[in-house]
C-alpha positions as a Markdown table, in Angstrom:
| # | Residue | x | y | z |
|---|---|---|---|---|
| 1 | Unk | 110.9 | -4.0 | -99.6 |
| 2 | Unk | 111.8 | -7.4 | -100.6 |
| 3 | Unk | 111.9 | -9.2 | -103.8 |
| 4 | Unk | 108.7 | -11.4 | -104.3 |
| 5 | Unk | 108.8 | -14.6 | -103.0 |
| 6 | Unk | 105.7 | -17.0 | -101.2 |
| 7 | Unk | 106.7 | -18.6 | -97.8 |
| 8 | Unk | 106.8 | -22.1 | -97.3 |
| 9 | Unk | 108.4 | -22.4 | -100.6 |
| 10 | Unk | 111.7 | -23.5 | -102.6 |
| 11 | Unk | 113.2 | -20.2 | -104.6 |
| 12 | Unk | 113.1 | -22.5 | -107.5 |
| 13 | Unk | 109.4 | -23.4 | -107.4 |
| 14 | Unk | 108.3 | -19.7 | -106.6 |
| 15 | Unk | 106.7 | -19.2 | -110.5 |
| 16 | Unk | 104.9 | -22.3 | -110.3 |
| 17 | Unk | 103.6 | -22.6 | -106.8 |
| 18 | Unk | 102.4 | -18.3 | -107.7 |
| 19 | Unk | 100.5 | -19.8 | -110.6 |
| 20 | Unk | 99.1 | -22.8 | -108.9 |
| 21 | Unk | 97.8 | -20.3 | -106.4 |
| 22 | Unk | 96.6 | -17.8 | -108.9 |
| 23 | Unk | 94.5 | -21.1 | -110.7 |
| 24 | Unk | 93.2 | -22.5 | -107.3 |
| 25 | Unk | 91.6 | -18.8 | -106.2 |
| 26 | Unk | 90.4 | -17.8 | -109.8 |
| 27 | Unk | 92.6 | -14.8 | -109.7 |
| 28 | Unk | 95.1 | -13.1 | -112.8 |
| 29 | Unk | 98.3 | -14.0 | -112.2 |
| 30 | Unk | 100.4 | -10.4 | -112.0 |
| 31 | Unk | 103.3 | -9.6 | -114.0 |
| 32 | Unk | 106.4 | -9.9 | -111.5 |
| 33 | Unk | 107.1 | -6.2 | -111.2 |
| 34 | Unk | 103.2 | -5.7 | -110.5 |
| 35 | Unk | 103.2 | -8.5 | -107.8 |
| 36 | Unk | 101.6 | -6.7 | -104.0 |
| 37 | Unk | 103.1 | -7.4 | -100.6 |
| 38 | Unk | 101.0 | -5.8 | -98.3 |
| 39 | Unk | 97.2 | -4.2 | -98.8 |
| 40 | Unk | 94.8 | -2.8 | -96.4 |
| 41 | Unk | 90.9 | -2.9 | -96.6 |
| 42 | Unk | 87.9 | -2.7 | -94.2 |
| 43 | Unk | 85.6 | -5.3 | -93.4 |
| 44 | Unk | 82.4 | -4.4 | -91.4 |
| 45 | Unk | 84.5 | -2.2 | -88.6 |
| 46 | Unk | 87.5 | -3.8 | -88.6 |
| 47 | Unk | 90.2 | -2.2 | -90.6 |
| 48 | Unk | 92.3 | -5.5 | -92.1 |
| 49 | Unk | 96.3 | -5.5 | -92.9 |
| 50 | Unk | 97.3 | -8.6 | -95.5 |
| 51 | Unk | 101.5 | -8.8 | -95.5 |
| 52 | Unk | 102.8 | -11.7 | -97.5 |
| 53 | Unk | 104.3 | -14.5 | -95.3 |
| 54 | Unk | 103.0 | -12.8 | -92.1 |
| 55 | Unk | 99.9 | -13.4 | -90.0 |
| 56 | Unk | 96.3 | -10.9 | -90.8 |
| 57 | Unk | 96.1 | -8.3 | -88.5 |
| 58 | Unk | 93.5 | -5.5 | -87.9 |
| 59 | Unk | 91.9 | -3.0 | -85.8 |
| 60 | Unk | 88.3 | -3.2 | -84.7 |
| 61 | Unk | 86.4 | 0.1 | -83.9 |
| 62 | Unk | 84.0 | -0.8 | -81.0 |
| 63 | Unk | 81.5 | 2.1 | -80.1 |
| 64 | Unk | 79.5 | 1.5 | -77.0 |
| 65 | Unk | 76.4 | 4.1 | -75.9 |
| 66 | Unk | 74.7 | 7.1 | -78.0 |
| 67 | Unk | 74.6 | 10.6 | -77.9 |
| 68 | Unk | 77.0 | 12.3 | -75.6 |
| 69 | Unk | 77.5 | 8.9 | -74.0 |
| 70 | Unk | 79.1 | 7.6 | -77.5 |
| 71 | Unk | 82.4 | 6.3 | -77.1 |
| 72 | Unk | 84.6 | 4.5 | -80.0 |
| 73 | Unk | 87.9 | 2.5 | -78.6 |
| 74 | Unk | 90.3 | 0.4 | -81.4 |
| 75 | Unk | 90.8 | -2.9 | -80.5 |
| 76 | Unk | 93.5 | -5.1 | -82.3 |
| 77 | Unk | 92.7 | -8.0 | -83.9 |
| 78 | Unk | 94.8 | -10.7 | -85.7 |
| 79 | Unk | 94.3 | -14.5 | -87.2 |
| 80 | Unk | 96.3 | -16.9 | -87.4 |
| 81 | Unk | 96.2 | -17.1 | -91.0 |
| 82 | Unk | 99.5 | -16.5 | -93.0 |
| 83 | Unk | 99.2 | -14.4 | -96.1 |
| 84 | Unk | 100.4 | -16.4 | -99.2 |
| 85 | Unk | 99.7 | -14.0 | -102.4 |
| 86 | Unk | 97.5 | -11.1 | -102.6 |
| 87 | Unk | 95.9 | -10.3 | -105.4 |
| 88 | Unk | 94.3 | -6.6 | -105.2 |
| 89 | Unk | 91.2 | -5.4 | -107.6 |
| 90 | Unk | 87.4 | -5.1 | -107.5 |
| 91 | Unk | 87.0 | -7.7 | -105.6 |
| 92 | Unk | 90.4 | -8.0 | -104.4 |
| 93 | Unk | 91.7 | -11.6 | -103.4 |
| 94 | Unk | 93.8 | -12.6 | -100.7 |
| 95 | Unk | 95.3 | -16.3 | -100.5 |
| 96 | Unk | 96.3 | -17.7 | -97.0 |
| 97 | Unk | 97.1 | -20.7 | -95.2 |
| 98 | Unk | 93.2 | -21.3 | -93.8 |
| 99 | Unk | 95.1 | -22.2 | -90.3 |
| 100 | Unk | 92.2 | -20.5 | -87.9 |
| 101 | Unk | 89.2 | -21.6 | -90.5 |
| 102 | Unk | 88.0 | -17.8 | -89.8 |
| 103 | Unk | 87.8 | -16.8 | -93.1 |
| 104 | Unk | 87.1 | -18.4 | -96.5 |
| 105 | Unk | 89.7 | -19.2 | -98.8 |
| 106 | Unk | 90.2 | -16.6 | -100.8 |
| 107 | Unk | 89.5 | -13.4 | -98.4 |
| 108 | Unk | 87.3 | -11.1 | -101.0 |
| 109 | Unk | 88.4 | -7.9 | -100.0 |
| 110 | Unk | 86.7 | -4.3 | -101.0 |
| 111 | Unk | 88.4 | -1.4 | -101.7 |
| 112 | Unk | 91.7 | -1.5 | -100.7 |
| 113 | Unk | 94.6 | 1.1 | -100.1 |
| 114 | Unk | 98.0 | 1.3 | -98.9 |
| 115 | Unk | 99.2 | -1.5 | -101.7 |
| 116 | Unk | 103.0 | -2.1 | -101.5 |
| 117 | Unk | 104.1 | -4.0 | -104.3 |
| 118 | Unk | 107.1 | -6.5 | -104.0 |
| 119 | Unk | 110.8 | -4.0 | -104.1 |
């Protein structure tokens, strides 16, 4: 896992540009050894993957007919948003780049799982 870091930025202005993002998306800044790289959470059927410093990426679940007819196929799904900081809790709070104007700024996740904090 790497050490924490935002991309886009000087290692010497990491702190500050963390905390700047933290103030501008109303979220608690997280101790250092606390900080999250990666988180997973559903929105509507689409099962979303946030990864700092790379793109969102998910998997849909489209089901077509009913009955015996009912068929469910995964299909991927990705923006071109880069992750910046993620900030997991109830709601959680995902910073990004706002490159595709898909989502707002900050995602509001709900529950979430598979949270890797920074190695």
């Amino acid at each position: 896992m790497p050490g924490f870091f935002i991309p886009s930025v000087e290692a010497d202005k990491q702190e500050e540009a963390y905390e700047q993002i933290a103030r501008f998306i109303g979220a608690a800044p997280r101790a250092v050894n606390d900080r999250v790289f990666s988180m997973t959470w559903r929105h509507n059927r689409t099962v979303w993957t946030a990864t700092v410093g790379e793109k969102l990426r998910g998997v849909e679940t489209v089901v077509t007919g009913r009955g015996r007819d009912r068929r469910e196929r995964e299909v991927p799904r990705h923006s071109d948003d880069t992750v910046l900081a993620i900030f997991p809790g109830t709601p959680g709070l995902i910073a990004h780049d706002n490159k595709s104007r898909m989502w707002n700024l900050p995602i509001l996740t709900g529950e979430s799982w598979n949270i890797v904090k920074f190695g």
